[in-house]
MOPAC internal coordinates of N, CA, C and O (Angstrom, degrees):
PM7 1SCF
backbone

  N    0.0000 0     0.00 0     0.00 0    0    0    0
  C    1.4550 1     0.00 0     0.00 0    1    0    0
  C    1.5201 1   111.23 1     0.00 0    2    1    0
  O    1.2310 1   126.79 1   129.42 1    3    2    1
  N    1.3861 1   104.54 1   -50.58 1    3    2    1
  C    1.6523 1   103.49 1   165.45 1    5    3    2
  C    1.1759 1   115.74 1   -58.84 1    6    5    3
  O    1.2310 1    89.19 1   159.02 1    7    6    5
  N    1.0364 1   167.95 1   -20.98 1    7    6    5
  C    1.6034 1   172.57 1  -152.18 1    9    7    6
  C    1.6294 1    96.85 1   -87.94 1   10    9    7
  O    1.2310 1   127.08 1   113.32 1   11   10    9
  N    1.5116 1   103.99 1   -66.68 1   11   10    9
  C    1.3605 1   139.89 1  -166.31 1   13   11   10
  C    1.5160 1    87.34 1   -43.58 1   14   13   11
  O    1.2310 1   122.27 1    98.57 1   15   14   13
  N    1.6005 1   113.26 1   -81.43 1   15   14   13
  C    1.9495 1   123.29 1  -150.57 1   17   15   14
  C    1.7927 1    81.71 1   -51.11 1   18   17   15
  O    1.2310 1   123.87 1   139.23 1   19   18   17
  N    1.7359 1   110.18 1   -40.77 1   19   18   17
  C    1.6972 1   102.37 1  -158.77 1   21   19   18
  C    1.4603 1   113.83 1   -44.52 1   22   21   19
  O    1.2310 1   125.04 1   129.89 1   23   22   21
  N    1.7501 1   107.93 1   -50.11 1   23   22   21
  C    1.1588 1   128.60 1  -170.89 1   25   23   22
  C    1.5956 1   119.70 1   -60.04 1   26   25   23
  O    1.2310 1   129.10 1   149.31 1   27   26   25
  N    1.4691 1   100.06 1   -30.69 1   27   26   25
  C    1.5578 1   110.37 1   177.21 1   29   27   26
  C    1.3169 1   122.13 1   -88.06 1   30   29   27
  O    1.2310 1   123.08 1   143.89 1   31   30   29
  N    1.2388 1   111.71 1   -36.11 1   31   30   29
  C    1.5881 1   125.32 1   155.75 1   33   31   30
  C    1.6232 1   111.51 1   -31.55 1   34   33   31
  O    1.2310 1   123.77 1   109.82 1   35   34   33
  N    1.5802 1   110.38 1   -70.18 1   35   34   33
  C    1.5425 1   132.06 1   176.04 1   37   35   34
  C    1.3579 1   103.29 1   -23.01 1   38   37   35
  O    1.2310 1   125.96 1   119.30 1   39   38   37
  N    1.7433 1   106.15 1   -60.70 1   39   38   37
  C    1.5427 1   116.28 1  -151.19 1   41   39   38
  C    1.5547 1   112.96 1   -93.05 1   42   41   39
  O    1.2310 1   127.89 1  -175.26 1   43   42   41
  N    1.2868 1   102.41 1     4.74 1   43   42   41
  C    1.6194 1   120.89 1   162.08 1   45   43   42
  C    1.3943 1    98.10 1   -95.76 1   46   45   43
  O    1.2310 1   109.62 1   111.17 1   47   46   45
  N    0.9037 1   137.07 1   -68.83 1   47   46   45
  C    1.6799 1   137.55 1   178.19 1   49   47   46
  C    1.3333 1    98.52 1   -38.64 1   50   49   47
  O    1.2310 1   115.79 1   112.23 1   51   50   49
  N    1.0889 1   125.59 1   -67.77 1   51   50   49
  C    1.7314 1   115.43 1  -175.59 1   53   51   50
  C    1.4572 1   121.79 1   -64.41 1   54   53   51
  O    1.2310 1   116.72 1   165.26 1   55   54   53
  N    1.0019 1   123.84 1   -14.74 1   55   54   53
  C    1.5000 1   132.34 1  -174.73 1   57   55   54
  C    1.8895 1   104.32 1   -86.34 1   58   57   55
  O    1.2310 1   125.84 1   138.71 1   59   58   57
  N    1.3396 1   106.39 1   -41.29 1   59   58   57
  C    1.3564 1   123.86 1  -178.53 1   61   59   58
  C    1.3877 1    89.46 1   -57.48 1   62   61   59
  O    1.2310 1   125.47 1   104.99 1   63   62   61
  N    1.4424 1   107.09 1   -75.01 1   63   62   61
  C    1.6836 1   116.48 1  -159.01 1   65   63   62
  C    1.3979 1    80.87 1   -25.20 1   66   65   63
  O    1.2310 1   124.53 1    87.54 1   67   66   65
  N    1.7883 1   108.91 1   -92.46 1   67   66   65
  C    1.2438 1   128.12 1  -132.40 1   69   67   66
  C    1.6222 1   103.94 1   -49.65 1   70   69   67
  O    1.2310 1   114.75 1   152.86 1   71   70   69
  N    1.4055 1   127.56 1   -27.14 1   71   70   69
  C    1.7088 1   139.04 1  -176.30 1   73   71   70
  C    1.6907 1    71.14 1   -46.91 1   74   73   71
  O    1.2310 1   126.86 1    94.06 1   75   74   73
  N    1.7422 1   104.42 1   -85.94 1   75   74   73
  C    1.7724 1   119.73 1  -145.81 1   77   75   74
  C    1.5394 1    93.90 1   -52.53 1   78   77   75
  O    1.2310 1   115.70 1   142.97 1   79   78   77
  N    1.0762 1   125.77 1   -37.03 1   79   78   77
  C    1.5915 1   120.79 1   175.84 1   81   79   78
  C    2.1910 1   116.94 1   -41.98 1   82   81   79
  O    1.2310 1   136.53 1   125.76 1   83   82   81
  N    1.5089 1    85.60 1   -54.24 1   83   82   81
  C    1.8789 1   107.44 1   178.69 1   85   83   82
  C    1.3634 1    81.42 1   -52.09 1   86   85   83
  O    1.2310 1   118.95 1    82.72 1   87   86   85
  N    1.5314 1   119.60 1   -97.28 1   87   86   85
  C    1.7747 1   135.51 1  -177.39 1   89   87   86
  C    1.6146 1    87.63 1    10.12 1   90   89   87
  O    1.2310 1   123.60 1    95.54 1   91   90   89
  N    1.2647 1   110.69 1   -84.46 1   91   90   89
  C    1.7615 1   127.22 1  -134.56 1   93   91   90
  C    1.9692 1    76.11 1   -57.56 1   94   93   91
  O    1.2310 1   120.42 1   104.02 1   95   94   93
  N    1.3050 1   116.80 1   -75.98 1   95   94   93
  C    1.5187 1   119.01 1  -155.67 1   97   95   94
  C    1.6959 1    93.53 1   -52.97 1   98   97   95
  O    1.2310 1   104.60 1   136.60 1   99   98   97
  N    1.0416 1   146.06 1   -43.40 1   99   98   97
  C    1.4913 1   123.82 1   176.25 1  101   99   98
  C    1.6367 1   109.46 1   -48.05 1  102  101   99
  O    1.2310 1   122.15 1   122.28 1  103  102  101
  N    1.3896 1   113.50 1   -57.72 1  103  102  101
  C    1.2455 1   129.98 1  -159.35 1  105  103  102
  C    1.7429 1    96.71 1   -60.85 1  106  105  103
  O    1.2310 1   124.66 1   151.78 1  107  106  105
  N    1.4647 1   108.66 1   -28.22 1  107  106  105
  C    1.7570 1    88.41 1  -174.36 1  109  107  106
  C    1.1124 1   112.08 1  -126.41 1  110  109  107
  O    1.2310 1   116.47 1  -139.53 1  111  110  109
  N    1.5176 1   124.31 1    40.47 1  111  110  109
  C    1.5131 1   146.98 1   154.23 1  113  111  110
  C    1.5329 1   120.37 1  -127.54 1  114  113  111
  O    1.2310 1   121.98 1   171.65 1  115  114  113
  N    0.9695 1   113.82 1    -8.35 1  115  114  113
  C    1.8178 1   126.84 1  -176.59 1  117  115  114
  C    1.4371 1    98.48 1  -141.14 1  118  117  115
  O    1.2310 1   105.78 1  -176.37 1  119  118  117
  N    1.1340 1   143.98 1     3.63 1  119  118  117
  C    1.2964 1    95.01 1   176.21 1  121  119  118
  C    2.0088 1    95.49 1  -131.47 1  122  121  119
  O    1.2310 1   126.92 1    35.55 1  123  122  121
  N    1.4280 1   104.29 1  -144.45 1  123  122  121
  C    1.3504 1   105.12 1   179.67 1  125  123  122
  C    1.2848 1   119.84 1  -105.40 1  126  125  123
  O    1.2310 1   115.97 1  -153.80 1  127  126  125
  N    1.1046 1   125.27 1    26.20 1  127  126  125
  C    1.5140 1   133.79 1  -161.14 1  129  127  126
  C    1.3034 1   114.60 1  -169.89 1  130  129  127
  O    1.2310 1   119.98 1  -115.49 1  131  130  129
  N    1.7346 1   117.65 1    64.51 1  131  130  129
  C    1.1742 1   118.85 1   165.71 1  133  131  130
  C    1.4133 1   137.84 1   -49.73 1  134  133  131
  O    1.2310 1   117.66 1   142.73 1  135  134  133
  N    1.5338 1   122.06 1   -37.27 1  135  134  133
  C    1.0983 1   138.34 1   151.94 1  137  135  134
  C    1.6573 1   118.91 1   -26.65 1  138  137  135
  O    1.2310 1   120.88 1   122.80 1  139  138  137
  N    1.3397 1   115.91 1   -57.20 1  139  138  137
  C    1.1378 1   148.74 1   143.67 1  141  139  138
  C    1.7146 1   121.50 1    -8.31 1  142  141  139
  O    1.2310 1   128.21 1    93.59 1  143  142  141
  N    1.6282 1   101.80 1   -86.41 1  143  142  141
  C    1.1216 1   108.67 1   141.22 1  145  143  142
  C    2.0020 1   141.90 1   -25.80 1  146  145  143
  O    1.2310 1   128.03 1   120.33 1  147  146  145
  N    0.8696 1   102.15 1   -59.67 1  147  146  145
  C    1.6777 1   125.44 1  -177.21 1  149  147  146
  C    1.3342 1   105.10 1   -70.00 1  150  149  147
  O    1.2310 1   123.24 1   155.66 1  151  150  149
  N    1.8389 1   111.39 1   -24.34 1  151  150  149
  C    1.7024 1    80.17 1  -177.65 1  153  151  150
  C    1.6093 1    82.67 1  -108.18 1  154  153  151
  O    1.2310 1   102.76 1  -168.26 1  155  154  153
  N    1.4161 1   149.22 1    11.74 1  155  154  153
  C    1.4184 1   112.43 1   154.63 1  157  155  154
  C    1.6959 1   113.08 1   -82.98 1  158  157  155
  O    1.2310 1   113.70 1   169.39 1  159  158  157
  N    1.2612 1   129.52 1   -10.61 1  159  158  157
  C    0.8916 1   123.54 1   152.06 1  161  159  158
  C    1.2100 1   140.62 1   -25.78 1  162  161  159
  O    1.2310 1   130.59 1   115.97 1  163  162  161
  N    1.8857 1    97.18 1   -64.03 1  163  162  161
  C    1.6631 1   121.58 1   145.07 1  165  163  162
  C    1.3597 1   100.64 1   -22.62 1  166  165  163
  O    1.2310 1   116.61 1   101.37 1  167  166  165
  N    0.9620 1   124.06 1   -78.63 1  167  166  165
  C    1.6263 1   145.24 1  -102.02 1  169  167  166
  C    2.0687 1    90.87 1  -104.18 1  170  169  167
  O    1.2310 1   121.03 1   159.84 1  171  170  169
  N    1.2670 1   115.64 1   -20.16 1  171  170  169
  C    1.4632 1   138.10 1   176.68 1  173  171  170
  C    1.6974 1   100.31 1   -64.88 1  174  173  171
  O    1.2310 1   126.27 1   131.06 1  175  174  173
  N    1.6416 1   105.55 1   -48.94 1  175  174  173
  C    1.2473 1   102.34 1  -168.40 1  177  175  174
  C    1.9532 1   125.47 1   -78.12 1  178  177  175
  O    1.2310 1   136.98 1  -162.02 1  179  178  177
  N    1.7139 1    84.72 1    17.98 1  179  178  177
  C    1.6930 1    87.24 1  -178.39 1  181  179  178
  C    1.7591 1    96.23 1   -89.47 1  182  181  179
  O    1.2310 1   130.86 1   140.37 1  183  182  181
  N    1.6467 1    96.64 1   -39.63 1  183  182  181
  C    2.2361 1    84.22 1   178.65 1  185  183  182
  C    1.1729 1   112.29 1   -55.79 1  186  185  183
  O    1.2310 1   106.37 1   137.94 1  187  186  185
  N    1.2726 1   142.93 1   -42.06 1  187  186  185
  C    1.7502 1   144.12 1  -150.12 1  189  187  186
  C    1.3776 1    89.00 1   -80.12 1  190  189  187
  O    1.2310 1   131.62 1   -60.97 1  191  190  189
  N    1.6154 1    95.18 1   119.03 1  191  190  189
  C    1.5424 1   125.60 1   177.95 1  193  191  190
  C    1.4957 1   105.45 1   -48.67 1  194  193  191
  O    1.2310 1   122.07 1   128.30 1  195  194  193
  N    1.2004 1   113.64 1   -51.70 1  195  194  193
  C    1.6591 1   120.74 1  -175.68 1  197  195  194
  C    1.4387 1   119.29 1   -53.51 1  198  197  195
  O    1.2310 1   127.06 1   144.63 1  199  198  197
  N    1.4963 1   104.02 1   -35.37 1  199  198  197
  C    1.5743 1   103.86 1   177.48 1  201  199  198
  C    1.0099 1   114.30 1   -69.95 1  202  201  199
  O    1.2310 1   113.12 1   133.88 1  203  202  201
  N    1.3234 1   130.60 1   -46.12 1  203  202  201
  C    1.6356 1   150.38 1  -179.86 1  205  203  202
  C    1.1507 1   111.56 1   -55.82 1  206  205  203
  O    1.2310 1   120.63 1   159.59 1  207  206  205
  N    1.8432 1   116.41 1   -20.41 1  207  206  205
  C    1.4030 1    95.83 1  -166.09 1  209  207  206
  C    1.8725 1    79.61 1  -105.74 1  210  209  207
  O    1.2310 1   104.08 1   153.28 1  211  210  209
  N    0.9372 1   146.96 1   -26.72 1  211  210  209
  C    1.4279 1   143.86 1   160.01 1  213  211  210
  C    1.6239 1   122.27 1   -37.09 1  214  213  211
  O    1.2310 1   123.27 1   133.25 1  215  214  213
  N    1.2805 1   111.35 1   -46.75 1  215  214  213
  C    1.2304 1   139.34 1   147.32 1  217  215  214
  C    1.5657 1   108.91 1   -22.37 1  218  217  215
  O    1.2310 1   129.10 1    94.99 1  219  218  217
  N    1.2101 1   100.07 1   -85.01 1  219  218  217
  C    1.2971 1   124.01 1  -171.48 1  221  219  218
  C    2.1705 1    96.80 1   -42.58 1  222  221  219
  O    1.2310 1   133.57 1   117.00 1  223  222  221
  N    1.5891 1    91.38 1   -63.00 1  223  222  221
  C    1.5099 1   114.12 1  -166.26 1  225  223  222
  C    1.8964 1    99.69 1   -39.77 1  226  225  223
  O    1.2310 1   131.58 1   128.45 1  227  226  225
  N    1.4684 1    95.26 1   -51.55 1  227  226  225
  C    1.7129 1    91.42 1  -178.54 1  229  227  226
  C    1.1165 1   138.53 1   -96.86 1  230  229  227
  O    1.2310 1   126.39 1   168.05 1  231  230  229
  N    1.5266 1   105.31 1   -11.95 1  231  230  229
  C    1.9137 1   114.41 1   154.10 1  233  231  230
  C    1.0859 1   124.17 1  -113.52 1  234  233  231
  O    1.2310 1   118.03 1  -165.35 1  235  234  233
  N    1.2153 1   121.36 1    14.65 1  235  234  233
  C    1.5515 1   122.06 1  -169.35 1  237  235  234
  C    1.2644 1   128.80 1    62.51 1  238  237  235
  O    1.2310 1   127.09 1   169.15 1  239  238  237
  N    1.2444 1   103.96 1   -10.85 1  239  238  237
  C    1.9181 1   117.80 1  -172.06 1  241  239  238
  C    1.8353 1   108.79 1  -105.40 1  242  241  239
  O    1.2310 1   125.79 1   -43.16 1  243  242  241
  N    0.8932 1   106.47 1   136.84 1  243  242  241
  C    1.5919 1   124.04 1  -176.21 1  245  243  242
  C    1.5418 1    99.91 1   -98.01 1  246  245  243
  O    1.2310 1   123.15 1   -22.95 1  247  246  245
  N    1.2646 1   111.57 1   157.05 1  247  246  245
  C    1.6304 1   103.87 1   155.87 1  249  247  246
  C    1.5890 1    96.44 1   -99.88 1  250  249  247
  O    1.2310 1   137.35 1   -31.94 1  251  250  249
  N    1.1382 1    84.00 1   148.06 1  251  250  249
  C    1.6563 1   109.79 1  -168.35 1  253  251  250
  C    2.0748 1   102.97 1   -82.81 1  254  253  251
  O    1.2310 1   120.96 1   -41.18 1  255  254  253
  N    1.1092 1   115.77 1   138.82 1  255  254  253
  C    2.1449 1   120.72 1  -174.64 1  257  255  254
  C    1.5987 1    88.76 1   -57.68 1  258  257  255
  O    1.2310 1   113.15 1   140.03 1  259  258  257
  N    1.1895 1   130.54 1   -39.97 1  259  258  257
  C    1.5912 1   107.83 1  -151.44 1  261  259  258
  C    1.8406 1    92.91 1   -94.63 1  262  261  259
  O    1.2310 1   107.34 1   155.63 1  263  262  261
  N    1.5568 1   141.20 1   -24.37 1  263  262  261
  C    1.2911 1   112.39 1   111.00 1  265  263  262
  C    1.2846 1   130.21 1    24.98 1  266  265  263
  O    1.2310 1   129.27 1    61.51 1  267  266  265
  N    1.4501 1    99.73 1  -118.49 1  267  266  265
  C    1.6616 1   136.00 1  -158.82 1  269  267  266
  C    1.8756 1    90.33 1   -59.83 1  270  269  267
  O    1.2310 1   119.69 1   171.25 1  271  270  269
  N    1.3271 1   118.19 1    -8.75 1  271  270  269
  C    1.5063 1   104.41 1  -173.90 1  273  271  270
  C    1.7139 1   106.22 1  -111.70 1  274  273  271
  O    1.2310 1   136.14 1   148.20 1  275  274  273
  N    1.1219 1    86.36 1   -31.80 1  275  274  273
  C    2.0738 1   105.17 1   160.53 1  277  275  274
  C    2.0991 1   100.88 1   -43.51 1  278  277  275
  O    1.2310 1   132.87 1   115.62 1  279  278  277
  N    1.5641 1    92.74 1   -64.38 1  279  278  277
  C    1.9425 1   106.51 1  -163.75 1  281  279  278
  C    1.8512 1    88.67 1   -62.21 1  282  281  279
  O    1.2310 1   107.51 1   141.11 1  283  282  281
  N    1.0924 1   140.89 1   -38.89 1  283  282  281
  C    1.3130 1   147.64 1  -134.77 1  285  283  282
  C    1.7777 1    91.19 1   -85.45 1  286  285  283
  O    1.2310 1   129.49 1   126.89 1  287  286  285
  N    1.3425 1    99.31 1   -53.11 1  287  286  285
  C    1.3611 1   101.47 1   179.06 1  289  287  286
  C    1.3458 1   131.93 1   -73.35 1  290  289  287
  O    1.2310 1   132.15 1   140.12 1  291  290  289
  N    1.5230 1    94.14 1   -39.88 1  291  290  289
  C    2.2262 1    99.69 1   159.94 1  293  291  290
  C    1.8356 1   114.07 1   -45.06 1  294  293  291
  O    1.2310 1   132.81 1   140.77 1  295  294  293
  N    1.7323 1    92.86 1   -39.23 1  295  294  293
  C    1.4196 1    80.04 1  -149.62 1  297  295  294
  C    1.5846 1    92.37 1   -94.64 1  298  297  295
  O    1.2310 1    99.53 1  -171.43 1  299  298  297
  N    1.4621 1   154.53 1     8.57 1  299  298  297
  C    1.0782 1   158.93 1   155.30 1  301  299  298
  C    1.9014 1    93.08 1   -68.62 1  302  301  299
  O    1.2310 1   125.07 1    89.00 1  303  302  301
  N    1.5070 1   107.87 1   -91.00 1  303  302  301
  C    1.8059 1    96.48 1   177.53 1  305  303  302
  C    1.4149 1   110.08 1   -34.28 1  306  305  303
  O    1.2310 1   107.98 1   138.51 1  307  306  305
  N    1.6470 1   140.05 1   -41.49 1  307  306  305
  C    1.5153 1   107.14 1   174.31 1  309  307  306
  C    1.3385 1   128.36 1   -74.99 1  310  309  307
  O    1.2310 1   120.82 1   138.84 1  311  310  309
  N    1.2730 1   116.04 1   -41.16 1  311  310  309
  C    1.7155 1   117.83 1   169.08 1  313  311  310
  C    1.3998 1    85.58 1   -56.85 1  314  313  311
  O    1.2310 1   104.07 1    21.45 1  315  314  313
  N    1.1466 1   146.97 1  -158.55 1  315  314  313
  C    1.2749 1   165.07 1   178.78 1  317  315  314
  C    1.6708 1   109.40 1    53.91 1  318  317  315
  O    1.2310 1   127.08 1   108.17 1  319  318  317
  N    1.3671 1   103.98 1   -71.83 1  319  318  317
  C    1.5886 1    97.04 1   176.28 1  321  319  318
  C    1.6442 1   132.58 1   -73.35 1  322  321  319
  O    1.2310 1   136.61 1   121.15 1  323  322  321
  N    1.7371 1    85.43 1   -58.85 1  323  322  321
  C    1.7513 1   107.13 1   164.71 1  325  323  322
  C    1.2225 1   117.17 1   -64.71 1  326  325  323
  O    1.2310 1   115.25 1   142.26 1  327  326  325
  N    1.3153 1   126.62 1   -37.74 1  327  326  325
  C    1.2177 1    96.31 1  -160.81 1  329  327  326
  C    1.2992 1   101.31 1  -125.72 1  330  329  327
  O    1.2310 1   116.66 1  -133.56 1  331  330  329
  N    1.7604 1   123.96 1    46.44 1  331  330  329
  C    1.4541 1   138.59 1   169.01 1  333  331  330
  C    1.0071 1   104.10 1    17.61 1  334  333  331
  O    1.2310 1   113.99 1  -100.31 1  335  334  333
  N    1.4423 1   128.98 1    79.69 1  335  334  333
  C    1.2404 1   152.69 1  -174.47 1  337  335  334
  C    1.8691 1    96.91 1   -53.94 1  338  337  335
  O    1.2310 1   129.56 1   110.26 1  339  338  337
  N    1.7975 1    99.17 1   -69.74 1  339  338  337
  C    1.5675 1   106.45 1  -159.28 1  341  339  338
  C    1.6035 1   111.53 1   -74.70 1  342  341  339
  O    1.2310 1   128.07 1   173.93 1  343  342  341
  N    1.3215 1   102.07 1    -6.07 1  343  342  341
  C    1.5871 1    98.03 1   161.96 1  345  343  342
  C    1.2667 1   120.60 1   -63.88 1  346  345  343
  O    1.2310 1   122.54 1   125.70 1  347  346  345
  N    1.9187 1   112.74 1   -54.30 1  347  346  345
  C    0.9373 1   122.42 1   163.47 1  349  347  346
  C    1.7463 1   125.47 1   -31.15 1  350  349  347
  O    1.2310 1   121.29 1   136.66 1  351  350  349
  N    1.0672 1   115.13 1   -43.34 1  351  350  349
  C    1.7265 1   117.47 1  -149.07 1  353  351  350
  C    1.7191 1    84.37 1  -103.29 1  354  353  351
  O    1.2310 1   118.17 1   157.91 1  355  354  353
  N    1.2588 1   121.09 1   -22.09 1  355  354  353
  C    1.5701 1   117.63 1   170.35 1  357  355  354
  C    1.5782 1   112.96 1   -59.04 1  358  357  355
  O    1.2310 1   129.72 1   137.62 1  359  358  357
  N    1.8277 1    98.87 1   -42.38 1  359  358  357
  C    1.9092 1   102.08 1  -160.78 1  361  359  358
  C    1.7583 1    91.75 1   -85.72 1  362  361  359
  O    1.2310 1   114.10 1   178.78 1  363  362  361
  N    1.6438 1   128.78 1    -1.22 1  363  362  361
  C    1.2040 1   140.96 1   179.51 1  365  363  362
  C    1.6067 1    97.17 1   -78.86 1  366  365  363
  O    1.2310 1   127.54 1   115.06 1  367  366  365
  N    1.2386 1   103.09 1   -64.94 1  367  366  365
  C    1.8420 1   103.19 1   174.35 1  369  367  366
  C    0.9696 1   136.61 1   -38.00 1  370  369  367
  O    1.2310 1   125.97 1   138.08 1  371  370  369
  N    1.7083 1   106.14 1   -41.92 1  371  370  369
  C    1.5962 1   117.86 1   176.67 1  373  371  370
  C    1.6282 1   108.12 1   -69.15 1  374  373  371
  O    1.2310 1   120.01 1   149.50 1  375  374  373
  N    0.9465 1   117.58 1   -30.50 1  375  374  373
  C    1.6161 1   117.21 1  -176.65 1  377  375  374
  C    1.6168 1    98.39 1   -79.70 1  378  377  375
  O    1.2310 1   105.39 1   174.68 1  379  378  377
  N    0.9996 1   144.66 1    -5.32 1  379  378  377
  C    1.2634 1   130.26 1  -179.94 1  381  379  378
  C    1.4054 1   103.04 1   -91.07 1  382  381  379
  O    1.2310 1   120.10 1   180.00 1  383  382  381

């Protein structure tokens, strides 16, 4: 059963990343605030299990879920409000 939540945990962590990963590359090819973009990019590499466990490997310190659920929520209210996400992915459409 523990294996299981571990495994599902992971694939929420990676799914997140890769969401805030998309976010960052809209945000710093479509929108007005590349800078912007680049640090949720950053900010992608706190879900990916691999980093965390590197993390871990060279300071001993993990980021802790209630953390990673603290950053989850900044960075949903900023893409979303601040950083007019669906405008973005509209002026993304037109270029396709």
């Amino acid at each position: 059963m523990n294996k299981t939540l571990n495994l599902g945990g992971h694939l929420i962590s990676w799914f997140f990343g890769l969401l805030v990963a998309a976010v960052g590359l809209i945000n710093t090819f479509w929108g007005n605030d590349p800078g912007f973009g680049i640090f949720l990019i950053l900010l992608a590499f706190v879900y990916f299990p691999p980093a965390n466990v590197m993390l871990k490997e060279k300071t001993g310190f993990a980021i802790p879920l209630f953390a990673k659920l603290l950053l989850g929520v900044f960075i949903i209210m900023a893409a979303l409000g601040v950083g007019e996400l669906f405008d973005k992915i509209d002026l993304m459409m037109m270029d396709v």
